[in-house]
DSSP file (Angstrom, degrees, kcal/mol; ACC not computed):
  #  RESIDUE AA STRUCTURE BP1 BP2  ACC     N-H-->O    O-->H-N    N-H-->O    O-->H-N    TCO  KAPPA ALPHA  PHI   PSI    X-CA   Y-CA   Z-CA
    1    1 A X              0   0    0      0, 0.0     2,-0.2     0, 0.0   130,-0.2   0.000 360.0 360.0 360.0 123.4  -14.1   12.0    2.5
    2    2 A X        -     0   0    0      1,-0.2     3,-0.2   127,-0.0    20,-0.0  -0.572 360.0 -41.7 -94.1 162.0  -11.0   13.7    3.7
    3    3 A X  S    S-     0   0    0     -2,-0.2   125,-0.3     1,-0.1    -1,-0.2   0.095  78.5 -84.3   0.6 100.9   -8.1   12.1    4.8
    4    4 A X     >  -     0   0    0    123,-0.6     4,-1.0     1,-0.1     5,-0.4   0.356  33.8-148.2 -53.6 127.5   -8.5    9.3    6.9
    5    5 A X  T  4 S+     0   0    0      1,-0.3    -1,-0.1     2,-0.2    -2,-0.1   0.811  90.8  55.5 -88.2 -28.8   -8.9   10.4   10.3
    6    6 A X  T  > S+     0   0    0      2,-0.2     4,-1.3     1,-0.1    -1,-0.3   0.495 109.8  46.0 -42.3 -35.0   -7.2    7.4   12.1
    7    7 A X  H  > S+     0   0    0     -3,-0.2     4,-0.7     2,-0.2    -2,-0.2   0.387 114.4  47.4-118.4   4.7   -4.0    7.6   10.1
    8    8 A X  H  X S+     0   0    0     -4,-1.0     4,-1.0     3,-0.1     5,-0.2   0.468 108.6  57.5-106.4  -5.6   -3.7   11.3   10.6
    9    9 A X  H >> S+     0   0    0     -5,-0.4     4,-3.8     2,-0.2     3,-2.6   0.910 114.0  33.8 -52.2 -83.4   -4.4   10.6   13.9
   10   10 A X  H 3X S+     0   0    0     -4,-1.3     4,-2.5     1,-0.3     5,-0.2   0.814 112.0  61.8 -34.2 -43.2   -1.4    8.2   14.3
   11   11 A X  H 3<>S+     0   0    0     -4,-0.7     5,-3.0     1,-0.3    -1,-0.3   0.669 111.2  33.7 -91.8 -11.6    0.5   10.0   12.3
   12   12 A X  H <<5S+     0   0    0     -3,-2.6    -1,-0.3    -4,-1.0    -2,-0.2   0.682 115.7  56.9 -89.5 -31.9    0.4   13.2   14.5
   13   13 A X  H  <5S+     0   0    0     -4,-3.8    -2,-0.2    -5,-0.2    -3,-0.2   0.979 110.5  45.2 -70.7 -57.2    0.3   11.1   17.8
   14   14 A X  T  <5S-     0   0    0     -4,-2.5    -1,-0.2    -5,-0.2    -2,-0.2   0.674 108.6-133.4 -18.7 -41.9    4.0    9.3   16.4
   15   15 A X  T   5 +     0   0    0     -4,-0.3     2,-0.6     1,-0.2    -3,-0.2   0.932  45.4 166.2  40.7  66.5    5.2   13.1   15.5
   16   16 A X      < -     0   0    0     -5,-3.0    -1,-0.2    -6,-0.1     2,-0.2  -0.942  41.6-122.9-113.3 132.3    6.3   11.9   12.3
   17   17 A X        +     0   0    0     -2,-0.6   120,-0.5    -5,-0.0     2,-0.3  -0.298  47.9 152.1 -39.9  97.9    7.1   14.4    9.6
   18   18 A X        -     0   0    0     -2,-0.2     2,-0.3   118,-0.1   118,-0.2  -0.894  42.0-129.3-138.4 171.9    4.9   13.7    6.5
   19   19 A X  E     -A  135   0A   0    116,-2.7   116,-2.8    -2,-0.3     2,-0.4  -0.830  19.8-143.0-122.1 145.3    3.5   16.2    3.7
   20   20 A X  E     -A  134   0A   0     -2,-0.3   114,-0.2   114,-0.2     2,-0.2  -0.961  24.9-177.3-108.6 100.1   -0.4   15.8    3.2
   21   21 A X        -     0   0    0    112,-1.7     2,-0.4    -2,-0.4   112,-0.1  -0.541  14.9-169.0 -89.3 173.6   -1.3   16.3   -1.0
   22   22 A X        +     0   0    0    110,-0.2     2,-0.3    -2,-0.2   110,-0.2  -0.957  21.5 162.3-156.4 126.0   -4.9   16.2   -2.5
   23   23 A X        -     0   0    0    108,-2.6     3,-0.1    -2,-0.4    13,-0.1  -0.951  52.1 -54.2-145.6 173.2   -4.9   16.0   -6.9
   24   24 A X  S    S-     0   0    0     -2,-0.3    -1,-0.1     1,-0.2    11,-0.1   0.234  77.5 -69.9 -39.9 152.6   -7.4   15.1   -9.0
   25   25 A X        +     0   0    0      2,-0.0     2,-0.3   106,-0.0    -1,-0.2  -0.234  60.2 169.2 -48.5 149.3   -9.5   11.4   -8.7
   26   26 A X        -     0   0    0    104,-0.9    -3,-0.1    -3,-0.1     3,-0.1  -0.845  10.6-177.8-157.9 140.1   -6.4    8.9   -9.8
   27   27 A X        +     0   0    0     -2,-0.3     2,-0.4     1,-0.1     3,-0.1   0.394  65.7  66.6-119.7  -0.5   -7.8    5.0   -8.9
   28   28 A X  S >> S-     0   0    0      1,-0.1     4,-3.4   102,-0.1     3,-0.6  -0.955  87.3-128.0-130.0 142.8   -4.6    3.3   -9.9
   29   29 A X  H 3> S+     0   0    0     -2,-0.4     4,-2.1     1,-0.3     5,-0.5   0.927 117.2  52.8 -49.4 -41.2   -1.1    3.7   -8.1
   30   30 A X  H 3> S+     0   0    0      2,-0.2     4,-1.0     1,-0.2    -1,-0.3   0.834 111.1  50.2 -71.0 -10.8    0.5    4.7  -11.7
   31   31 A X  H <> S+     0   0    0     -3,-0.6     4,-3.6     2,-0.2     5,-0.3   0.944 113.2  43.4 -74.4 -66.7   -2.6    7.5  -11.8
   32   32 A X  H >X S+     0   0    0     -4,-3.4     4,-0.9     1,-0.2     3,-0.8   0.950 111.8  54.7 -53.6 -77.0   -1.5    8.6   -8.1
   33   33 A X  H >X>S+     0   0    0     -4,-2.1     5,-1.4     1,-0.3     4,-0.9   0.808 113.7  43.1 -29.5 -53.7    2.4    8.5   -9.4
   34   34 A X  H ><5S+     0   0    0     -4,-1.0     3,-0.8    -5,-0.5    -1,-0.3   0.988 109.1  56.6 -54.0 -60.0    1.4   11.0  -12.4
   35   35 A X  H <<5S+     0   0    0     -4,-3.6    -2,-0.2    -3,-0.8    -1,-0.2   0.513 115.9  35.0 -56.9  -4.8   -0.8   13.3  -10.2
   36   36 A X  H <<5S-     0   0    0     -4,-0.9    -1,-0.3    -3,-0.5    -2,-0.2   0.611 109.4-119.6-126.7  -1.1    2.0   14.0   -7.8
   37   37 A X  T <<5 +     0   0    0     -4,-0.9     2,-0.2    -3,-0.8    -3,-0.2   0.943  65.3 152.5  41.8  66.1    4.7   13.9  -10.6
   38   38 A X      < -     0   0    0     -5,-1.4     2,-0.6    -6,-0.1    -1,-0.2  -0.753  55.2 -99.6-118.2 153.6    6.3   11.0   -8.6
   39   39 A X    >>  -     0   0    0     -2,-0.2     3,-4.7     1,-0.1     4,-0.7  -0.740  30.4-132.7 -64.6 106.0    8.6    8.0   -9.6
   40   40 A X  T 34 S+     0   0    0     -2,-0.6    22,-1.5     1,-0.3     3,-0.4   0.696 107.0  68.9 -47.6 -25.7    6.3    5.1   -9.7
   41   41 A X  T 34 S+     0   0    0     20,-0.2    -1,-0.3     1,-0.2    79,-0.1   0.589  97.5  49.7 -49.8 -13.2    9.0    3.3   -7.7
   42   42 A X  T <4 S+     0   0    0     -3,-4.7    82,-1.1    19,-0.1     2,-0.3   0.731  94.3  84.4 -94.3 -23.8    8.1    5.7   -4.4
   43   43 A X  B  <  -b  124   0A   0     -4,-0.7     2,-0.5    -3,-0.4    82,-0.2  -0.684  69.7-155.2 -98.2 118.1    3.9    5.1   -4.6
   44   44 A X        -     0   0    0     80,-2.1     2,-0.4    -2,-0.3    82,-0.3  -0.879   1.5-148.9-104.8 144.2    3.4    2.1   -2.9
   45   45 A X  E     -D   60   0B   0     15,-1.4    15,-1.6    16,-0.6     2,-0.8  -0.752  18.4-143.4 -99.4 106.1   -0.2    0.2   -4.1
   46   46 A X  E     -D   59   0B   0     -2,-0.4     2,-0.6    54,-0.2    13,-0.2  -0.888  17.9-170.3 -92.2 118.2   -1.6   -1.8   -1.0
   47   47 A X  E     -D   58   0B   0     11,-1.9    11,-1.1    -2,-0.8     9,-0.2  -0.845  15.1-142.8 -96.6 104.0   -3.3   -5.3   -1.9
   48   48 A X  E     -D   57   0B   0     -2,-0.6    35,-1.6     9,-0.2     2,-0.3  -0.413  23.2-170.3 -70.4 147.5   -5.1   -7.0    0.6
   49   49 A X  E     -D   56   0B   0      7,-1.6     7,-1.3    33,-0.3     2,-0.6  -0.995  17.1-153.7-119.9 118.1   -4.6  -10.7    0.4
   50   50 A X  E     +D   55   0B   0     -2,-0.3     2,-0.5     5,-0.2     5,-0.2  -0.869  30.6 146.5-113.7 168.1   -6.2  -13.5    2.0
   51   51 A X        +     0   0    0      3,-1.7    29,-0.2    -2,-0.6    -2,-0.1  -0.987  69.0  11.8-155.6 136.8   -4.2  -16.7    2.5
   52   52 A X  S    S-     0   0    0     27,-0.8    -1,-0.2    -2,-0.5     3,-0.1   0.745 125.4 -58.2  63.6  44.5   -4.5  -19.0    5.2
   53   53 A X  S    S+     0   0    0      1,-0.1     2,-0.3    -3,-0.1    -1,-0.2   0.821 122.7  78.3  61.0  19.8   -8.0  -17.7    7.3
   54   54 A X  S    S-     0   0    0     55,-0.0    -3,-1.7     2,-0.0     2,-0.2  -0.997  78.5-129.9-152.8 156.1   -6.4  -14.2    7.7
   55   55 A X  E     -D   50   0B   0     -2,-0.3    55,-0.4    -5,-0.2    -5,-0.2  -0.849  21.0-172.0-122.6 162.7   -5.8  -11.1    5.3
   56   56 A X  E     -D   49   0B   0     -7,-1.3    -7,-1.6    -2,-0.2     2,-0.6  -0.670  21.0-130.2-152.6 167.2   -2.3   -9.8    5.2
   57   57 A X  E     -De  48 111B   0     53,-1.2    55,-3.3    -9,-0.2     2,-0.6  -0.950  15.0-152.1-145.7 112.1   -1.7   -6.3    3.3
   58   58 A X  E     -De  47 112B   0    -11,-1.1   -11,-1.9    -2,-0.6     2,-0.5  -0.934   1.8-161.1 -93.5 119.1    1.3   -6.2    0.6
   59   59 A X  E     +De  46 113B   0     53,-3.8    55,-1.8    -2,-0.6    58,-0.3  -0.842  26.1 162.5-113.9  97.5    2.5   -2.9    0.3
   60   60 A X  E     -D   45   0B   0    -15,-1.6   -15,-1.4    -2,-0.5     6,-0.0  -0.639  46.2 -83.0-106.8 169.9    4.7   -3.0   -3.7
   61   61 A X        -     0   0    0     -2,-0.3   -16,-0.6   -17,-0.2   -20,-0.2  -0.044  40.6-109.7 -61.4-178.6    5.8   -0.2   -5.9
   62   62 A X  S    S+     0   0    0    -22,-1.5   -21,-0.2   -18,-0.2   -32,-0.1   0.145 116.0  53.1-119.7  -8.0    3.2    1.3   -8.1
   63   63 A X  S    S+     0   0    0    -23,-0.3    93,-0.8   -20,-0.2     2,-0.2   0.051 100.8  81.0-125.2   9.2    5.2   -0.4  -11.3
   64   64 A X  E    S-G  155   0C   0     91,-0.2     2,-0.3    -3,-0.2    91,-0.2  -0.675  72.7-134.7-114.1 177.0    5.2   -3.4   -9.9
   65   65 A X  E     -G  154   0C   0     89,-1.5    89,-0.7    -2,-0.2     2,-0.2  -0.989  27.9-111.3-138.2 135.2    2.9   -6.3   -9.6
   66   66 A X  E     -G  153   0C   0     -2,-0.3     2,-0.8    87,-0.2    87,-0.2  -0.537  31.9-149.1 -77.2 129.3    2.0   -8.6   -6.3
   67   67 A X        -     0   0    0     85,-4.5     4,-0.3    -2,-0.2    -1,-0.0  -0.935   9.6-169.3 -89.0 116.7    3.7  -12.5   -7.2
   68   68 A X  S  > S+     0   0    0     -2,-0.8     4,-1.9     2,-0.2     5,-0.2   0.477  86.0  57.9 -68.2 -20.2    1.3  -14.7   -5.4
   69   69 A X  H  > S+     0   0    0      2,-0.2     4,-2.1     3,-0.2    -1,-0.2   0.908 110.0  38.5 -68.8 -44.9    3.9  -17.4   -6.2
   70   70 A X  H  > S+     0   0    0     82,-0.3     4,-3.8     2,-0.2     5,-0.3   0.787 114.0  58.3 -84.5 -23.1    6.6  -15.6   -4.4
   71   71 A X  H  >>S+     0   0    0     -4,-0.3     4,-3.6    81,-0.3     5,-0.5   0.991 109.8  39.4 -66.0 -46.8    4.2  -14.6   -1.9
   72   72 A X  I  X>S+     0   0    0     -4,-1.9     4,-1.3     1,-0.2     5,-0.7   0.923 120.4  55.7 -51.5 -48.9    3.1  -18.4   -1.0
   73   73 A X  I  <5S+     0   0    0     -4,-2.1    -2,-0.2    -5,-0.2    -1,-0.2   0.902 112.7  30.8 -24.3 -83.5    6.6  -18.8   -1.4
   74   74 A X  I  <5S+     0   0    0     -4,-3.8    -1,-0.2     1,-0.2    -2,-0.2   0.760 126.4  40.4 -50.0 -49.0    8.0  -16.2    1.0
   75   75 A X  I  <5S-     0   0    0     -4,-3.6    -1,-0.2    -5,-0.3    -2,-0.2   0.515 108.7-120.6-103.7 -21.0    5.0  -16.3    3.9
   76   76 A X  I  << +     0   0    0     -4,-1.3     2,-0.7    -5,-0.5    -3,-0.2   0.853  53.5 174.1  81.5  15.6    4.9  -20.3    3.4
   77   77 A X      < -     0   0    0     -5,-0.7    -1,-0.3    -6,-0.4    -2,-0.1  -0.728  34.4-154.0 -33.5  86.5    1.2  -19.9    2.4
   78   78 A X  S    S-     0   0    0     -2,-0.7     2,-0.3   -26,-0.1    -1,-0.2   0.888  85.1  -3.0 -55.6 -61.0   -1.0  -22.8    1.2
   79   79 A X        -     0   0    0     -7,-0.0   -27,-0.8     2,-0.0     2,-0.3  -0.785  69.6-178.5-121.2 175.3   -3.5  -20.8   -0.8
   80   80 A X        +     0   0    0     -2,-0.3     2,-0.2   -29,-0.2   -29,-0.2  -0.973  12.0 175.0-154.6 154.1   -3.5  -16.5   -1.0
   81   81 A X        -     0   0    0     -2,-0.3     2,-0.6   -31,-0.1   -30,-0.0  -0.769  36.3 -87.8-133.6 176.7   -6.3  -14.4   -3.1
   82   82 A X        -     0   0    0     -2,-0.2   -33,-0.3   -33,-0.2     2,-0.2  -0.779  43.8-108.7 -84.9 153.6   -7.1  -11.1   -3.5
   83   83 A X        -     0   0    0    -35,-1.6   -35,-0.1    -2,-0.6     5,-0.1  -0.599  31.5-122.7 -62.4 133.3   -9.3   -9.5   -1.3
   84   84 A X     >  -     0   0    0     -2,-0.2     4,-0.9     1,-0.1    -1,-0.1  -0.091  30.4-104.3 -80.4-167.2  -13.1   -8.6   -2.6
   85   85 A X  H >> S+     0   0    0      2,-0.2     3,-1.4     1,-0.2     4,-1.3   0.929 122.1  42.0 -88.1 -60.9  -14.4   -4.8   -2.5
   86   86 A X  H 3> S+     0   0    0      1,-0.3     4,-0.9     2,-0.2    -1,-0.2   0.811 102.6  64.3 -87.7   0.8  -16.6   -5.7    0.5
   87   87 A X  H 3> S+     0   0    0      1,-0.2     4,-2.4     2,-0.2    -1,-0.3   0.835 112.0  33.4 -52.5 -44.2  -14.2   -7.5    1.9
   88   88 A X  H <X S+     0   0    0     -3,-1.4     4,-0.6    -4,-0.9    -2,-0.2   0.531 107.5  66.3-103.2   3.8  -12.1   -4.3    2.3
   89   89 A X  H  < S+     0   0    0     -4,-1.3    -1,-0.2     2,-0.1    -2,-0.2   0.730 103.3  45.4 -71.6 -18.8  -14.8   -2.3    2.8
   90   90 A X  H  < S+     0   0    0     -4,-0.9     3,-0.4    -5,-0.2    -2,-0.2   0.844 122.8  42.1 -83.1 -44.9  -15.4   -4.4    6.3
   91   91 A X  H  < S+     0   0    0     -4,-2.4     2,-0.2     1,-0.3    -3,-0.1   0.702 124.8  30.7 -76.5  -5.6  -11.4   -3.9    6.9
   92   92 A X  S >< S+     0   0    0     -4,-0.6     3,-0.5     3,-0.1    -1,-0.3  -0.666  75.3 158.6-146.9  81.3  -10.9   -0.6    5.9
   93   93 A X  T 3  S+     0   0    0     -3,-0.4    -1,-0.1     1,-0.3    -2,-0.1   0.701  80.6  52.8 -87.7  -8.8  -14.7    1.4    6.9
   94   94 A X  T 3  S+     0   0    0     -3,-0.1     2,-0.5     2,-0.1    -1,-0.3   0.373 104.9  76.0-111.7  18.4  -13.3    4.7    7.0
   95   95 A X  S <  S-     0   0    0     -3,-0.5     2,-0.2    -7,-0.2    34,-0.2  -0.864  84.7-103.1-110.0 136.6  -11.6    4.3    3.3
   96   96 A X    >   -     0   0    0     32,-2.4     3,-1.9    -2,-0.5     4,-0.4  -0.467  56.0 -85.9 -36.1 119.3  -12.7    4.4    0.1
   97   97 A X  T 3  S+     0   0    0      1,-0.3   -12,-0.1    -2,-0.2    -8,-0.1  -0.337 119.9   0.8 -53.8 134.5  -12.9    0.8   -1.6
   98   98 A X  T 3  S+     0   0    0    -52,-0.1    -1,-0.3   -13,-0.1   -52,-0.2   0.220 106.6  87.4 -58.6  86.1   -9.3    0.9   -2.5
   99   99 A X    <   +     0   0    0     -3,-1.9    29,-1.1    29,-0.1    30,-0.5   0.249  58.4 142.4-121.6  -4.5   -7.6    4.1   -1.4
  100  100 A X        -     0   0    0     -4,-0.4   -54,-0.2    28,-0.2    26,-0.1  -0.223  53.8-110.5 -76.4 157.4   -6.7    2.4    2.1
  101  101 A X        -     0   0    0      1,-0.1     3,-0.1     2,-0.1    26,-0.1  -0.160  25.6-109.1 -80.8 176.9   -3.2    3.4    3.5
  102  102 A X  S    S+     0   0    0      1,-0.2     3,-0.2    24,-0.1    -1,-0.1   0.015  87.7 115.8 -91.1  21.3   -0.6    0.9    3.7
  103  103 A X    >   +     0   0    0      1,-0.2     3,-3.5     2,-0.1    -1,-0.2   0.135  25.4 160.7 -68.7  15.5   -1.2    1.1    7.8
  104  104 A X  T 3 > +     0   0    0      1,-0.4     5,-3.5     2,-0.2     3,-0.3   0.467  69.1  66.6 -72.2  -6.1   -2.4   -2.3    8.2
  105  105 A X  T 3 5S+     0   0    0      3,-0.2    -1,-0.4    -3,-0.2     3,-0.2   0.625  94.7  59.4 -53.9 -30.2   -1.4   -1.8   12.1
  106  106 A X  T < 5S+     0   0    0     -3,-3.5    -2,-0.2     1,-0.1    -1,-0.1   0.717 116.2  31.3 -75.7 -24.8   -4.2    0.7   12.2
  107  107 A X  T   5S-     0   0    0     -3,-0.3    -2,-0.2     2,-0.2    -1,-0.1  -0.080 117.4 -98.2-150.1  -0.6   -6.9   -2.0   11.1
  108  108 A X  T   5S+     0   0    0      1,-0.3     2,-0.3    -3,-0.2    -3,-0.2   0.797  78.7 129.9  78.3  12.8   -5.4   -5.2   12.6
  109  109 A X      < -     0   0    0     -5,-3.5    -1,-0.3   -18,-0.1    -2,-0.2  -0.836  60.6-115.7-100.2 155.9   -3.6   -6.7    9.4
  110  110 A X        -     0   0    0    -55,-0.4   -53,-1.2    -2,-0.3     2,-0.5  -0.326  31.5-142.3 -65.7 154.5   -0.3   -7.9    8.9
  111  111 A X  E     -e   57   0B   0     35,-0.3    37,-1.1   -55,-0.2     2,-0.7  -0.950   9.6-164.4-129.2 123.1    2.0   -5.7    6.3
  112  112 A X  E     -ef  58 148B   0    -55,-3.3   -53,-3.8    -2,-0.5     2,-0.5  -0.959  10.1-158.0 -78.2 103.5    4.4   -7.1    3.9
  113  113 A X  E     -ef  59 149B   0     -2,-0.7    37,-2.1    35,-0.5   -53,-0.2  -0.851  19.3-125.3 -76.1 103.4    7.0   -4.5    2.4
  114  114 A X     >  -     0   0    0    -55,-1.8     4,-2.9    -2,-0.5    37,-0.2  -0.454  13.7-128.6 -67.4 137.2    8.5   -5.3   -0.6
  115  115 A X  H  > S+     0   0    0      1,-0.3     4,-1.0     2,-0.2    -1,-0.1   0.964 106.2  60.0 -66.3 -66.7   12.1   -5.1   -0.5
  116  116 A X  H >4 S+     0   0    0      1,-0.2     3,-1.8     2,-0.2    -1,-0.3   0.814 112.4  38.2 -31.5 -60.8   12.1   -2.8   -3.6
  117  117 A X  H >4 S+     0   0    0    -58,-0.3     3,-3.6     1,-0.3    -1,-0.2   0.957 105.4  64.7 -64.5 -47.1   10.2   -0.4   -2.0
  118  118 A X  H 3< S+     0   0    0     -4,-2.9    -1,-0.3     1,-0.2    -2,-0.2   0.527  91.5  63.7 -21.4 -34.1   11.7   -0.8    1.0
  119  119 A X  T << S+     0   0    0     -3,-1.8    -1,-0.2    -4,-1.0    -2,-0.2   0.391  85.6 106.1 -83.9  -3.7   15.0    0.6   -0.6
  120  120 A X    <   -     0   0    0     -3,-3.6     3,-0.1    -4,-0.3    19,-0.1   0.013  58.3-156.4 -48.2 163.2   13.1    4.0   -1.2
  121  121 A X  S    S+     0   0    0      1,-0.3    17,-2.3    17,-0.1    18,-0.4   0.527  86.6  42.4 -96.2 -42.0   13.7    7.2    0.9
  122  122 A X  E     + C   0 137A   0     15,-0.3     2,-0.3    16,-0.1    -1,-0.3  -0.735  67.3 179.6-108.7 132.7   10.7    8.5    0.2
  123  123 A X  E     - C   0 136A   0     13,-0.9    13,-2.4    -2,-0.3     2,-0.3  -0.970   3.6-179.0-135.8 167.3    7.3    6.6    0.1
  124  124 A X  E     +bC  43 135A   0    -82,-1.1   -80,-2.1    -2,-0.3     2,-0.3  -0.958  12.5 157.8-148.6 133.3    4.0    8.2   -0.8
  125  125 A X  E     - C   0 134A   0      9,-1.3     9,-1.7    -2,-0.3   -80,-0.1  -0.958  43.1 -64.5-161.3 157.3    0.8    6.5   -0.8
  126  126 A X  E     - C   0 133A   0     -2,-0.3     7,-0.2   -82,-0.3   -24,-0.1   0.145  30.4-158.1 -45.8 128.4   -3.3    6.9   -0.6
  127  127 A X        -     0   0    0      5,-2.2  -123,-0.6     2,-0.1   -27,-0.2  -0.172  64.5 -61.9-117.2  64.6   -4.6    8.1    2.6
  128  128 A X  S    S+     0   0    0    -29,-1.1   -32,-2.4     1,-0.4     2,-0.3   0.201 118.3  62.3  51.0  21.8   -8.4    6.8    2.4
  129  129 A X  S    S-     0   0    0    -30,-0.5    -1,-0.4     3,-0.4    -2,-0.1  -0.890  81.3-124.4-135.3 166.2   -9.5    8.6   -0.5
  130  130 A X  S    S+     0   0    0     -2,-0.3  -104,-0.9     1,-0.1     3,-0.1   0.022 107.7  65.1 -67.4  15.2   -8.5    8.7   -4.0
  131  131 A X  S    S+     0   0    0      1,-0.2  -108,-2.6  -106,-0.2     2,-0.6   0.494  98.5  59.2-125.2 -33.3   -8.0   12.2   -3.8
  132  132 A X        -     0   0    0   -110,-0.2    -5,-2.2   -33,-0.1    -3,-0.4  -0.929  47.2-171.5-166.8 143.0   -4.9   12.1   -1.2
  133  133 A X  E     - C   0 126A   0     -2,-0.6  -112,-1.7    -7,-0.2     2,-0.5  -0.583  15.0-144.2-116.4 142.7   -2.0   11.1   -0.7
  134  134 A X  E     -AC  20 125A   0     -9,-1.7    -9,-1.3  -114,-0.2     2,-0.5  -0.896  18.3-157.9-113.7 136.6    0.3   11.1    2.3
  135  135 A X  E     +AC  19 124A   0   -116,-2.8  -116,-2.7    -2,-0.5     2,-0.3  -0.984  27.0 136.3-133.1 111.3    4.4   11.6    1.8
  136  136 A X  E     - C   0 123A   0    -13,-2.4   -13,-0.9    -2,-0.5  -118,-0.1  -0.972  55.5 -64.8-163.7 171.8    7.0   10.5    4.2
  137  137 A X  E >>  - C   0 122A   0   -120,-0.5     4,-1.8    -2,-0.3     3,-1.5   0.112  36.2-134.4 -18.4  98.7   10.3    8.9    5.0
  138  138 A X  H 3> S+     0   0    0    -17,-2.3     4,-1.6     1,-0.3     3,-0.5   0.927 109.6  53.8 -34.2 -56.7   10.5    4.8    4.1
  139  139 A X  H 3> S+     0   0    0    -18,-0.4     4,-2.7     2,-0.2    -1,-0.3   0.863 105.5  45.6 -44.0 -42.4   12.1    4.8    7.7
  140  140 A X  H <> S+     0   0    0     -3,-1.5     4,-1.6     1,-0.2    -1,-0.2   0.794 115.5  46.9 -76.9 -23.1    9.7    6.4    9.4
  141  141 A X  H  X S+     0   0    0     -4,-1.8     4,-1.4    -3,-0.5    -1,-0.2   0.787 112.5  47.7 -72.2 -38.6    7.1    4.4    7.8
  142  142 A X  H  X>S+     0   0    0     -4,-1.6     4,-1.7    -5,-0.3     5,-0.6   0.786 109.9  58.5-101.4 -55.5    8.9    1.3    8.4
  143  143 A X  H  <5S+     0   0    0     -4,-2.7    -2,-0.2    -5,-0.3    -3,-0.1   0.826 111.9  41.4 -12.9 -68.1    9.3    2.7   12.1
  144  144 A X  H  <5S+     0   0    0     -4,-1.6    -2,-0.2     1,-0.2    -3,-0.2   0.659 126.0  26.8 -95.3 -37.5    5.7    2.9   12.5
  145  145 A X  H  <5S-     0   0    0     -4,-1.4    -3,-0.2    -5,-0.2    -2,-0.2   0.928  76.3-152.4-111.7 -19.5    4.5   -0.2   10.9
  146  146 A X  T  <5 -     0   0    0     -4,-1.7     2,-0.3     1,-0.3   -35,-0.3   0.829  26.7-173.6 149.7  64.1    7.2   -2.7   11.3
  147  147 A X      < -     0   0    0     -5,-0.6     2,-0.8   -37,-0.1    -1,-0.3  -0.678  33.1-102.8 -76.7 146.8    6.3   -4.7    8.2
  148  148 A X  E     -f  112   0B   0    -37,-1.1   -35,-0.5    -2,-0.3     2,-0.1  -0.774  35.2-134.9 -36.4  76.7    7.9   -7.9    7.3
  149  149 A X  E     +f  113   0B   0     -2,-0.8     2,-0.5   -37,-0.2   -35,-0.2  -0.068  38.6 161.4 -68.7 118.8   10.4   -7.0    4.4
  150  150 A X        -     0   0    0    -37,-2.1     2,-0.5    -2,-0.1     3,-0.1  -0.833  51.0-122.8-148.0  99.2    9.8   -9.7    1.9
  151  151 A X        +     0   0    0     -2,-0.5   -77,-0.1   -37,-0.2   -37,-0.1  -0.387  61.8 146.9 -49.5  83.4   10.9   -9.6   -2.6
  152  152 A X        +     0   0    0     -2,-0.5   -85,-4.5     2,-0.1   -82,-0.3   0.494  42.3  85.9-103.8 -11.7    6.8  -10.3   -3.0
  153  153 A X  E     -G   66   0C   0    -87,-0.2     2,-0.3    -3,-0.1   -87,-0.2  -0.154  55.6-167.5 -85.9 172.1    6.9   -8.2   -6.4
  154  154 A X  E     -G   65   0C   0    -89,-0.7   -89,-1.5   -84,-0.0     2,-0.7  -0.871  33.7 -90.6-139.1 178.2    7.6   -8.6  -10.0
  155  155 A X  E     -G   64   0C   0     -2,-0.3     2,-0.2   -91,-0.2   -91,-0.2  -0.765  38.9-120.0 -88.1 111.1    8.1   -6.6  -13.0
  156  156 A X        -     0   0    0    -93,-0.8     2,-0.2    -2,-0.7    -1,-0.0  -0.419  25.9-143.0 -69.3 126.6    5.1   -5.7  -14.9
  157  157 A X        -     0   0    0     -2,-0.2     2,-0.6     1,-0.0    -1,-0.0  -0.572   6.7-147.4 -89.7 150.4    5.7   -7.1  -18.5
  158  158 A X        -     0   0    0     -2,-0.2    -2,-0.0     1,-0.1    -1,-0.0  -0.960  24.7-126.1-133.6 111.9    4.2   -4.6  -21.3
  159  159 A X        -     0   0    0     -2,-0.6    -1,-0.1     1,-0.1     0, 0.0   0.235   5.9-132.4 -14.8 158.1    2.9   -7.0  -24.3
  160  160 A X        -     0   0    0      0, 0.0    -1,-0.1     0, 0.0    -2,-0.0   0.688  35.5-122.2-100.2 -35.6    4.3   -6.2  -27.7
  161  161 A X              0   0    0      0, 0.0    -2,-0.0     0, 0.0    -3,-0.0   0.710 360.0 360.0 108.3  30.2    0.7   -6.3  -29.2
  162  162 A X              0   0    0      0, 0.0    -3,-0.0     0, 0.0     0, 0.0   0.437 360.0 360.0 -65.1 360.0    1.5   -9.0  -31.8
């Protein structure tokens, strides 16, 4: 499955400047961040959530982790979950179970930005495959999808192994 044919759609119909890569399978954002010999801060991870009767798409850093605390928090949610694999396989049909882009305008979700990423110039993220990745401007991206900017992340803590 090559790029997602909907988000290169948009992305040519917008005429916004992005670079199209393809590397090796990578299934985790730090994977993708390796393969493209990127700053894990630039590769944003999308996580579908649902909370409240609705799914919402949190778009965090690749070195970060979604706080469902801060999220309830932030969005004033009673309860939030993850999303299953067929659950995003019904929201996102022409993606891979989770490679979908961080478009959630394309697909009728709401998008949450994490202010950290948000502070990027550059973001880079899966463009329905695991295989490729789309790179362009945080502005133009931000432009296009006009996510909510919302401190939903944390810092992933790395055991000592005691």
């Amino acid at each position: 499955m090559p790029l997602a044919q909907k988000l290169r759609a948009f992305l040519d119909a917008n005429f916004v400047e992005y670079k199209h890569t393809v590397h090796p399978i990578a299934y985790t954002a730090c994977q993708v961040a390796s393969a493209e010999h990127l700053p894990t801060r630039e590769v944003a991870k999308s996580i579908v959530i649902f909370a409240d009767a609705e799914y919402h798409l949190a778009v965090v850093p690749a070195n970060r982790l979604v706080d469902f605390q801060e999220v309830r928090a932030a969005l004033g949610f009673k309860h939030a979950r993850l999303a299953t694999e067929e659950e995003l396989s019904h929201l996102f049909p022409d993606c891979e179970v989770g490679a979908m882009p961080p478009l959630g305008n394309l697909y009728g979700v709401a998008v949450y930005l994490d202010s950290g990423l948000a502070a990027e110039e550059i973001i880079a993220f899966n463009g329905g495959t695991h295989r490729d990745v789309v790179h362009m401007k945080t502005a133009d991206f931000r432009r296009l999808v006009h996510p909510q900017v919302v401190p939903i992340a944390c810092e992933v803590l790395m055991g000592h192994g005691w």
